[in-house]
C-alpha positions as CSV (number, residue, x, y, z in Angstrom):
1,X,8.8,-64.7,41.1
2,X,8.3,-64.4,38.0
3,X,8.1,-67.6,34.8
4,X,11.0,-67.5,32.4
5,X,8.8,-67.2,29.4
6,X,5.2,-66.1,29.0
7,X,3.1,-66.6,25.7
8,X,1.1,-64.1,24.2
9,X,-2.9,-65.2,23.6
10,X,-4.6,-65.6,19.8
11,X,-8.2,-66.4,19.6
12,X,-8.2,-67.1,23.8
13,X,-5.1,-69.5,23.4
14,X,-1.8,-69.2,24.7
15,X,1.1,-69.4,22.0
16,X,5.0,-69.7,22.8
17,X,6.6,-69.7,19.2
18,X,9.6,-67.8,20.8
19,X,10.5,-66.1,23.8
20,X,12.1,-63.2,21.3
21,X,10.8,-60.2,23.6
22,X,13.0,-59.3,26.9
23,X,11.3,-57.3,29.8
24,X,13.5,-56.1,32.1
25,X,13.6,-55.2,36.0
26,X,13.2,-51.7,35.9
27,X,15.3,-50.8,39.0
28,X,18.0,-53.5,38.1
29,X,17.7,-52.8,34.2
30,X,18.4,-56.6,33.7
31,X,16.1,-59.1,32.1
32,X,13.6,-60.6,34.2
33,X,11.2,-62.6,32.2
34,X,10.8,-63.2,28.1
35,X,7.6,-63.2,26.1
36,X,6.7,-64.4,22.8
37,X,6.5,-61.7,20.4
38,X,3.8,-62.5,17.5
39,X,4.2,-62.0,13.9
40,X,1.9,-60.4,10.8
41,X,0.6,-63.5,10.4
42,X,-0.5,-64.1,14.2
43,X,-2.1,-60.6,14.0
44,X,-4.3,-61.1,11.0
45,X,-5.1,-64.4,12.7
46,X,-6.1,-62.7,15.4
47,X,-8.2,-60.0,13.9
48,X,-10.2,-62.4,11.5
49,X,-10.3,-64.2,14.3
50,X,-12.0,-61.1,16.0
51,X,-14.8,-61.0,12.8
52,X,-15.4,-64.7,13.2
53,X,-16.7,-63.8,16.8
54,X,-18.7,-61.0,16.1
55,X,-21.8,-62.8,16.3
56,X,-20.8,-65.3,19.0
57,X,-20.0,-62.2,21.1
58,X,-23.5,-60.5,20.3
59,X,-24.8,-63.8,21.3
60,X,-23.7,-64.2,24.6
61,X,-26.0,-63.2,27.3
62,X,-25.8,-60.5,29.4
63,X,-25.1,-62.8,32.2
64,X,-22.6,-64.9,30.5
65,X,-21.0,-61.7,30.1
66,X,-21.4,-61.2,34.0
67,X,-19.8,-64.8,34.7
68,X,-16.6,-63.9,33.0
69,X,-16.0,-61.1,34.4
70,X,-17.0,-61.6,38.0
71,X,-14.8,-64.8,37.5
72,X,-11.9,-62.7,36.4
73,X,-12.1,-60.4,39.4
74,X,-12.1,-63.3,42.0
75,X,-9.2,-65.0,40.3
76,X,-7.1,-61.4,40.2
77,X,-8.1,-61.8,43.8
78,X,-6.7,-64.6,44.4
79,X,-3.6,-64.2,42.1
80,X,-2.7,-60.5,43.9
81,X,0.0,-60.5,45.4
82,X,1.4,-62.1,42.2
83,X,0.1,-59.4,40.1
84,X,1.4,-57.0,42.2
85,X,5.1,-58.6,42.3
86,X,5.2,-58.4,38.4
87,X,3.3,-54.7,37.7
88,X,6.6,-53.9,40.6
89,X,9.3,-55.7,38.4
90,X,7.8,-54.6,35.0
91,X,7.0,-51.2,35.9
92,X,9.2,-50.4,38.7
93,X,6.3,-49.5,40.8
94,X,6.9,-49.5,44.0
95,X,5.5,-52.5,45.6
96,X,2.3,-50.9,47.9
97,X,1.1,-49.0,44.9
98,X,1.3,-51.8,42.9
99,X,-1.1,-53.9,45.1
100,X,-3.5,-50.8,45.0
101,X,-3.1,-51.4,41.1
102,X,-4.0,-54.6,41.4
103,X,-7.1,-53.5,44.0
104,X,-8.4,-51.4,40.9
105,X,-7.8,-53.8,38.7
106,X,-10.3,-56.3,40.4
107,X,-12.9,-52.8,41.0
108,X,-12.9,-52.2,37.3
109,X,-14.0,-55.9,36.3
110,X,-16.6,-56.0,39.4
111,X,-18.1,-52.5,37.8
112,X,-18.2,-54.0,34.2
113,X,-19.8,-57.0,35.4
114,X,-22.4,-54.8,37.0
115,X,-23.2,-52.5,34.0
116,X,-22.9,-56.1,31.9
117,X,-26.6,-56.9,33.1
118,X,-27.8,-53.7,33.5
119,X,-30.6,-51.9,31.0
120,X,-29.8,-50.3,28.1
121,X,-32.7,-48.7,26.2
122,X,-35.7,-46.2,27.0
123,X,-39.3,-46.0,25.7
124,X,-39.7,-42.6,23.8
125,X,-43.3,-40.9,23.7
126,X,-43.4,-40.1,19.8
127,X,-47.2,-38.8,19.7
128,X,-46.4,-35.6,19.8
129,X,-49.3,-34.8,17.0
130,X,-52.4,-36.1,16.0
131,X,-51.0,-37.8,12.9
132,X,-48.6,-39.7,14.7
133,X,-51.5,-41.3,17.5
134,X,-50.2,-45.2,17.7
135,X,-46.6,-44.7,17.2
136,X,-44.0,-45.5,20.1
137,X,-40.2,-45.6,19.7
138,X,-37.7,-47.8,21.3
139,X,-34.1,-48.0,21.9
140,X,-31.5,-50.5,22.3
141,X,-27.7,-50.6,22.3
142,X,-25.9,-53.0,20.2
143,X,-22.5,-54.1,19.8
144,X,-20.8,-52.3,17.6
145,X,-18.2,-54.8,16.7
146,X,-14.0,-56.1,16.7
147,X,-12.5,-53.1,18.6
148,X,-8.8,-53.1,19.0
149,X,-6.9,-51.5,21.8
150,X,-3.5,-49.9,22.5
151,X,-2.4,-49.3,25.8
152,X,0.7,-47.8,27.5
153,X,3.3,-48.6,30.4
154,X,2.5,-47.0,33.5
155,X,-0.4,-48.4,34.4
156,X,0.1,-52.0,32.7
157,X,-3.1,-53.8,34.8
158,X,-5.7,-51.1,35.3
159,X,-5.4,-49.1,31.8
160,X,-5.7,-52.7,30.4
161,X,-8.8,-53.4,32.2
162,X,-10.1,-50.4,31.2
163,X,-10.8,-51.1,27.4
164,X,-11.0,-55.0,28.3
165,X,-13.6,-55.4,30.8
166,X,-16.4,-52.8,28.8
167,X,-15.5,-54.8,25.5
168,X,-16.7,-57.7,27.4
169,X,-19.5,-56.2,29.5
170,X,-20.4,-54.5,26.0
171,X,-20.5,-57.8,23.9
172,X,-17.3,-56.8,21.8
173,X,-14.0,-59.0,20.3
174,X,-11.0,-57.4,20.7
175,X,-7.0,-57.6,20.1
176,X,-4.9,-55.6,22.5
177,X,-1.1,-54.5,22.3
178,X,-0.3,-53.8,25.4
179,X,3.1,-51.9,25.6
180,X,6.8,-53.9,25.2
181,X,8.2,-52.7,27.8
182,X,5.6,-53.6,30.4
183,X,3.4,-56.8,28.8
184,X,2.8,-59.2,31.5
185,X,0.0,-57.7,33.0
186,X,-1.8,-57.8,30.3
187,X,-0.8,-61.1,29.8
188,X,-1.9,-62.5,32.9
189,X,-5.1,-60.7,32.7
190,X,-5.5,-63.4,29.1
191,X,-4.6,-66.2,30.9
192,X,-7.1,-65.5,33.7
193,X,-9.6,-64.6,30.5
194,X,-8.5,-68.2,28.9
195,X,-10.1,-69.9,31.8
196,X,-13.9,-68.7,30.7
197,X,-16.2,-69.7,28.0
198,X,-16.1,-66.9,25.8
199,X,-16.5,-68.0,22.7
200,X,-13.6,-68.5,20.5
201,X,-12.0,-65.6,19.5
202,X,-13.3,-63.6,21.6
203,X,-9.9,-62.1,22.6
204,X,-6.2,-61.7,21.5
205,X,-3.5,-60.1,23.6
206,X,-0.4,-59.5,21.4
207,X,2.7,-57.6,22.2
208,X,3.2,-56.3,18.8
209,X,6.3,-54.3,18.1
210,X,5.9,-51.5,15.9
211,X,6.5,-53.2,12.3
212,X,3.5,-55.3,12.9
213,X,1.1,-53.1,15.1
214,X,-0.3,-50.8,12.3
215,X,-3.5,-53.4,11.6
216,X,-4.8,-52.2,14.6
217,X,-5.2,-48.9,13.8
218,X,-6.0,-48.9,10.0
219,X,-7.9,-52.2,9.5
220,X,-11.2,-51.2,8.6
221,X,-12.4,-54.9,9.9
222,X,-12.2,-52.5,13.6
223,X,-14.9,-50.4,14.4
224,X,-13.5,-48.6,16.9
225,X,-9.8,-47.9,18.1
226,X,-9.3,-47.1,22.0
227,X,-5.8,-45.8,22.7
228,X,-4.2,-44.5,25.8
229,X,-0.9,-42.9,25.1
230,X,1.2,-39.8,23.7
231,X,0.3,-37.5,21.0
232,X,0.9,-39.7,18.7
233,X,-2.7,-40.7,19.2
234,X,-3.5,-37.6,16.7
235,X,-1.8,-39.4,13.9
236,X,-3.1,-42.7,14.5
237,X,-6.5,-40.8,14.6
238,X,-6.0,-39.7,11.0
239,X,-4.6,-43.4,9.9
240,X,-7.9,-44.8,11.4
241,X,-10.2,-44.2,8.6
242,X,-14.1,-44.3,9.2
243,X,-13.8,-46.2,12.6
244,X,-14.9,-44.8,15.6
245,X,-11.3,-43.6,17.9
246,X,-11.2,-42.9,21.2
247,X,-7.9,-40.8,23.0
248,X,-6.1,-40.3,26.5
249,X,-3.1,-38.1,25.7
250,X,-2.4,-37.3,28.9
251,X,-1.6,-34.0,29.9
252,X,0.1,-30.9,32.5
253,X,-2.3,-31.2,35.2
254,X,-2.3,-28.0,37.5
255,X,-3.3,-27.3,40.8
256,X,-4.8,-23.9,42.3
257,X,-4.3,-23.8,46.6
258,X,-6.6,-21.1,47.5
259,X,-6.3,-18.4,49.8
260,X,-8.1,-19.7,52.6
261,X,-6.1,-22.8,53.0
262,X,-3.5,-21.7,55.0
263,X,-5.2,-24.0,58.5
264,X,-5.0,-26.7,56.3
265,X,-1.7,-26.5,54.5
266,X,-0.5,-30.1,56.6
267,X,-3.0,-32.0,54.3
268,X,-3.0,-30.1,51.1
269,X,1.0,-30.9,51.1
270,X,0.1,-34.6,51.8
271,X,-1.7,-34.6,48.6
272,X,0.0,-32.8,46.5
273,X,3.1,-35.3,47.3
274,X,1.0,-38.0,46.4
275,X,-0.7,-36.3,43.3
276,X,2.9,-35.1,41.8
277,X,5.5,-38.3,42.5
278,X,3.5,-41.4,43.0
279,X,4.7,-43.8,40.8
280,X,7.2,-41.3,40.1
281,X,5.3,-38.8,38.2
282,X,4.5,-41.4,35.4
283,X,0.4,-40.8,35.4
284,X,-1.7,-38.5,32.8
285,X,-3.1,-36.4,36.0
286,X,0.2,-36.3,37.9
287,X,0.0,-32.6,39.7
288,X,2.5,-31.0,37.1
289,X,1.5,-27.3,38.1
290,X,0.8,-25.9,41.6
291,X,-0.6,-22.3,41.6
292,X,-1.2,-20.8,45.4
293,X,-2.4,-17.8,46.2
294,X,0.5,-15.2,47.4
295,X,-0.6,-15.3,50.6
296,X,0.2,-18.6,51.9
297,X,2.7,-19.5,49.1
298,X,5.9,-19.4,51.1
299,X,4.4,-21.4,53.9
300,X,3.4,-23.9,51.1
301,X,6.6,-24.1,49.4
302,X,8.3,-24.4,52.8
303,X,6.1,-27.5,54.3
304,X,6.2,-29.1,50.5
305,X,10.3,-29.1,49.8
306,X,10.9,-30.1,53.6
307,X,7.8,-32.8,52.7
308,X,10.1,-33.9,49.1
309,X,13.8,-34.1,51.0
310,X,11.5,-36.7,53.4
311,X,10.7,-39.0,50.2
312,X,12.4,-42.9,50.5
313,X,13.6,-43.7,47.1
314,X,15.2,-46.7,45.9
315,X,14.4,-50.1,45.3
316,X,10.6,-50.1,44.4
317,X,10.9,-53.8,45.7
318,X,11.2,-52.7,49.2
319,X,9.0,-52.3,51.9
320,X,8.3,-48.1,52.2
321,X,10.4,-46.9,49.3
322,X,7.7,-44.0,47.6
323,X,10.1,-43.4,44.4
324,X,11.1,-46.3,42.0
325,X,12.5,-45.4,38.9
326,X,11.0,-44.3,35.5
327,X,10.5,-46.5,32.9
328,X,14.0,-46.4,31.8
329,X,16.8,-44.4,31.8
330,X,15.9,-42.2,28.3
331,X,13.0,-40.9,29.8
332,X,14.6,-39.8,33.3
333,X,17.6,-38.4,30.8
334,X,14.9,-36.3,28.6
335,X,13.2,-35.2,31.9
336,X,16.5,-34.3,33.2
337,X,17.6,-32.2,30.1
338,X,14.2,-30.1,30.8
339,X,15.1,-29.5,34.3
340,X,18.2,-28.5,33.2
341,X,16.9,-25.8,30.4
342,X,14.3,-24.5,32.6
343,X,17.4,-23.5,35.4
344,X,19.3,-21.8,32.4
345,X,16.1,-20.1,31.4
346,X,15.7,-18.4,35.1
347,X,13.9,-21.4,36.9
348,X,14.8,-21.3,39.9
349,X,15.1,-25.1,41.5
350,X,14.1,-25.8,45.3
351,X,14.9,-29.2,46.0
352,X,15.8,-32.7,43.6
353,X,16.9,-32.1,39.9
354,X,20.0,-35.2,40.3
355,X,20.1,-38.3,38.0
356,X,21.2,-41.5,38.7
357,X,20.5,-44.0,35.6
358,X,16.9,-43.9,35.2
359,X,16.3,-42.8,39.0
360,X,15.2,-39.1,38.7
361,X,15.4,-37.2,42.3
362,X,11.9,-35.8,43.0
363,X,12.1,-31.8,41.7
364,X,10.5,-29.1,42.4
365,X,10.8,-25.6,40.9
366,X,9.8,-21.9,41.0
367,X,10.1,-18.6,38.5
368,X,9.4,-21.5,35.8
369,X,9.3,-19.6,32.5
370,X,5.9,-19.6,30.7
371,X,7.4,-21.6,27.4
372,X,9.8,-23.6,29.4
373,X,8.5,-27.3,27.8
374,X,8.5,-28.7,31.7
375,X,5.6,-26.1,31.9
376,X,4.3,-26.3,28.3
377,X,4.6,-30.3,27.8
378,X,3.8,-33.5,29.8
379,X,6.7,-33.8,31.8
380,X,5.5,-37.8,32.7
381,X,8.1,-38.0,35.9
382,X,9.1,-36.9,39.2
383,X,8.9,-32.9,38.7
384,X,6.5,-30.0,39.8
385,X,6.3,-26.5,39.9
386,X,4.8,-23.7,41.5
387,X,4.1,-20.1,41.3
388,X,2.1,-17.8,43.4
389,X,-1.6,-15.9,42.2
390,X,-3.1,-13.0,43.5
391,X,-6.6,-13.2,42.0
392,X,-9.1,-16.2,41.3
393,X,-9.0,-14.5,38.0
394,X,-5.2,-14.7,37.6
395,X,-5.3,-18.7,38.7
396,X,-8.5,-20.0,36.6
397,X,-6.2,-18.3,33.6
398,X,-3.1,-19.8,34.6
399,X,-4.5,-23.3,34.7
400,X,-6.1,-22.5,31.2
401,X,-3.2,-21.3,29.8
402,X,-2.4,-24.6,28.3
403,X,-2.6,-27.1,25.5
404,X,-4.2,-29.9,27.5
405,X,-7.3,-30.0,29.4
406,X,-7.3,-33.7,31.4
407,X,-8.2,-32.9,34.9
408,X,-7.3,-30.0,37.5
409,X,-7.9,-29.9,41.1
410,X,-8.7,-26.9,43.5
411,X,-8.4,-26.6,47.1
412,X,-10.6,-24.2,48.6
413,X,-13.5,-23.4,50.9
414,X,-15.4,-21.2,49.0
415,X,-18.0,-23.0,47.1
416,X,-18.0,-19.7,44.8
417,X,-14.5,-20.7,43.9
418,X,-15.1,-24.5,43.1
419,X,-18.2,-23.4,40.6
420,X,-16.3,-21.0,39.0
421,X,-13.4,-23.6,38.4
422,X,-16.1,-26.3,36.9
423,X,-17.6,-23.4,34.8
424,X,-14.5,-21.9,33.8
425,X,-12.0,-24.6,33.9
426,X,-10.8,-26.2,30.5
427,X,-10.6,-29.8,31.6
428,X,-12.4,-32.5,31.8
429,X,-12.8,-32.9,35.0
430,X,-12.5,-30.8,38.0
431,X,-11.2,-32.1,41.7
432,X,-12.6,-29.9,44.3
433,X,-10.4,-30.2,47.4
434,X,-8.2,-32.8,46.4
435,X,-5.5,-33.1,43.2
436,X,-6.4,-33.3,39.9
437,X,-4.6,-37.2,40.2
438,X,-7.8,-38.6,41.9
439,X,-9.7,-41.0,40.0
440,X,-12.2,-43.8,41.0
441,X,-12.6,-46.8,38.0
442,X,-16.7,-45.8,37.4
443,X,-16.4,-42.2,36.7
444,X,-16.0,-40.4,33.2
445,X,-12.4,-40.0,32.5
446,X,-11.3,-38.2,29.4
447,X,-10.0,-34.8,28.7
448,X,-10.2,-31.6,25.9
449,X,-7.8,-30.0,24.0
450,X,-4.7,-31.6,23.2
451,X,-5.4,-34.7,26.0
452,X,-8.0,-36.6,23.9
453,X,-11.2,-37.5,22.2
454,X,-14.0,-39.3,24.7
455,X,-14.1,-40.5,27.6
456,X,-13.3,-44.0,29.6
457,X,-15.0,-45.2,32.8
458,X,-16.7,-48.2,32.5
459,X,-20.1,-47.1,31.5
460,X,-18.6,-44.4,29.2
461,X,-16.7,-46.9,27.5
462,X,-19.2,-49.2,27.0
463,X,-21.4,-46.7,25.6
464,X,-18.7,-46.4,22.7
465,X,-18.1,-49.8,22.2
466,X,-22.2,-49.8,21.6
467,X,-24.4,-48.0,18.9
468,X,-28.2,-47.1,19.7
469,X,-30.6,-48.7,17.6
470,X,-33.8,-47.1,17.0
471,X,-37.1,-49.1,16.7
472,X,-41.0,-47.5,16.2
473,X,-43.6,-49.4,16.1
474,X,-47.3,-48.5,14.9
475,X,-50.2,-50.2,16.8
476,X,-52.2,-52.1,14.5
């Protein structure tokens, strides 16, 4: 169950001043829980705060660092299946894909608590003429600083871990706003942070609304801004002034089933129900796009709509339901206007496209019109579509035909084929025989084009949350 109230965390403390901010049970769309909701005042607290640990964080050995976070990772242990109940109630997650939230959750922190102690320099050979005999040069990577962090709803415990546990691996204070509609993740991750010794200040999780979350991005006391979210992330970019930003903007992931998959159709349907409705759609690499080759393309489309008609929805609270509902009922209304132009535009729809509140019937479509926006945009639910190719050609430019470039996927047997797609492909990453919705917490994560700026993995992110220093020496 979860608390009636929950405080929001300056400088490492919990505060309760009110309990002004309802979050509600997705599925049941009543309130479930309150949480304090912090002022201007609490966030300049919190970001001077932030300065005032600069140096304490810098301070703080590598395996301090380590500590904290492997301590965090066997508390989230302990505390799963509590996690997992409020990620289910706040996100309307259904309740097995939350606990495999939670189960990245804990792999993120043990990865950052592995990179926290690792090296982070090189010796560079700099006599590379006589007059420079008895120089050597050095490297190092130093903090760079207060970062602040913005993250969004679907994924309310891993996306948080994902800026929080590098800023601590990397030696870095930090405020997050974590989104209103889903905070108490990231508000049980602070209170399992609370229970360490980093220093004071070290962290402040506040779920600013939007009057009072625009420090964050344009304070010039941050050095760098991480945000995972919508395009808005472009304009913040340009409010950010000289500090460092970092994007995920999601994106209209697309899949290419090649035409020597036909033996294996069984499987490539299996994933490509996962990749395109878990957590109903609401992922940045949800399989948005299917493109098969013409020649098993009806024997596709048949195994995949019988696959969607099989799909349990309901209550994301029970035991084998796969569909919960979207975040709330506005965004499976938008979705659902989409559906509804792309039908009037010539789409033609195979299975789903019904609406009950914010419950969105898992849809799939065909003959989807080239600017219909559930091809051109993020569509961020329950939908997919497909078309058939003829050529490798045809399906590499189809996939690229596109304003984002997150990840893609590609099922096929020809090694030929998969190189081409890395070479070719305008992503940033490329899934060979699985769907582009595959991710593991220590790989680089980030996309091109309209889908971002850098990239996040734990490594990666610490690498921007860190600047090289340079030091020669001269013998003598």
């Amino acid at each position: 169950m979860l608390r009636k109230t929950y405080p929001y965390y300056l400088a490492n403390r919990p505060q309760q001043p009110n309990a002004a901010l309802a979050v509600l049970d997705k599925y049941s769309g009543k309130v479930a829980t309150r949480v304090a909701l912090p002022d201007a005042r609490a966030t300049e607290k919190a970001i001077a705060a932030a300065v005032k640990a600069t140096r304490p964080m810098r301070e703080f050995k590598p395996w301090a660092r380590q500590a904290v976070l492997q301590h965090c990772a066997s508390r989230f242990a302990e505390r799963r299946d509590e996690l997992a109940y409020a990620l289910c109630v706040e996100a309307g997650k259904p309740i097995a894909d939350a606990a495999g939230e939670v189960t990245r959750l804990i792999e993120t922190f043990r990865i950052a608590a592995e990179e926290a102690v690792r090296g982070n320099g090189e010796t560079m050979n700099l006599e590379l003429a006589s007059r420079l005999d008895g120089y050597h040069g050095y490297t190092r990577r130093v903090p760079i600083g207060p970062v602040s962090f913005i993250t969004p709803f679907n994924f309310p415990l891993n996306l948080v871990a994902h800026k929080v546990a590098p800023a601590i691996a990397a030696g870095c204070p930090f405020v997050l706003k974590p989104a209103e509609k889903t905070p108490i993740g990231a508000l049980l991750i602070g209170e399992v942070l609370a229970e360490t010794d980093l220093p004071r200040g070290a962290f402040s999780i506040l779920p600013l609304d939007g009057r009072h979350a625009a420090p964050l991005v344009e304070d010039a006391r941050f050095k760098l801004l991480s945000f995972t979210g919508g395009q808005i992330g472009w304009e913040l970019k340009a409010r950010a002034g000289h500090k460092k930003v970092t994007l995920e903007l999601g994106g209209n992931a697309a899949c290419i089933v090649d035409a020597d998959q036909g033996a294996k159709l069984d499987h490539v349907v299996e994933r490509l129900i996962f990749g395109a409705f878990y957590q109903s759609g609401q992922s940045c690499i949800s399989v948005q796009r299917i493109y098969a080759h013409a020649d098993i393309y009806d024997a596709l489309k048949k195994k995949l709509v019988a696959a969607v008609k099989k799909l349990r929805a309901g209550d994301p609270k029970k035991k084998g339901t796969f569909l919960g509902p979207m975040i709330d009922e506005a965004a499976a209304a938008r979705l659902h206007g989409w559906i509804g132009e792309a039908r009037l535009a010539g789409a033609r729809l195979l299975c789903g496209g019904q609406r009950k509140g914010s419950m969105l019937d898992a849809t799939l479509m065909e003959n989807v019109p080239r600017d219909a926006r559930v091809n051109r945009q993020e569509v961020f639910g329950p939908f997919a579509l497909l078309a058939p190719f003829t050529s490798f050609d045809d399906a590499i430019a189809m996939v690229n035909d596109s304003d984002f470039g997150l990840q893609a996927g590609i099922f096929t047997d020809s090694l030929a084929h998969a190189m081409r797609a890395w070479n070719e492909l305008e992503q940033g990453g490329v899934i060979v025989n699985d769907v582009p919705s595959f991710r593991v917490d220590n790989m680089p994560y980030g996309g091109v084009k309209l889908s971002g700026l850098g990239r996040e993995g734990v490594r990666y992110a610490i690498e921007d949350m860190t600047e090289l220093r340079l030091m020669v020496m001269r013998e003598g």
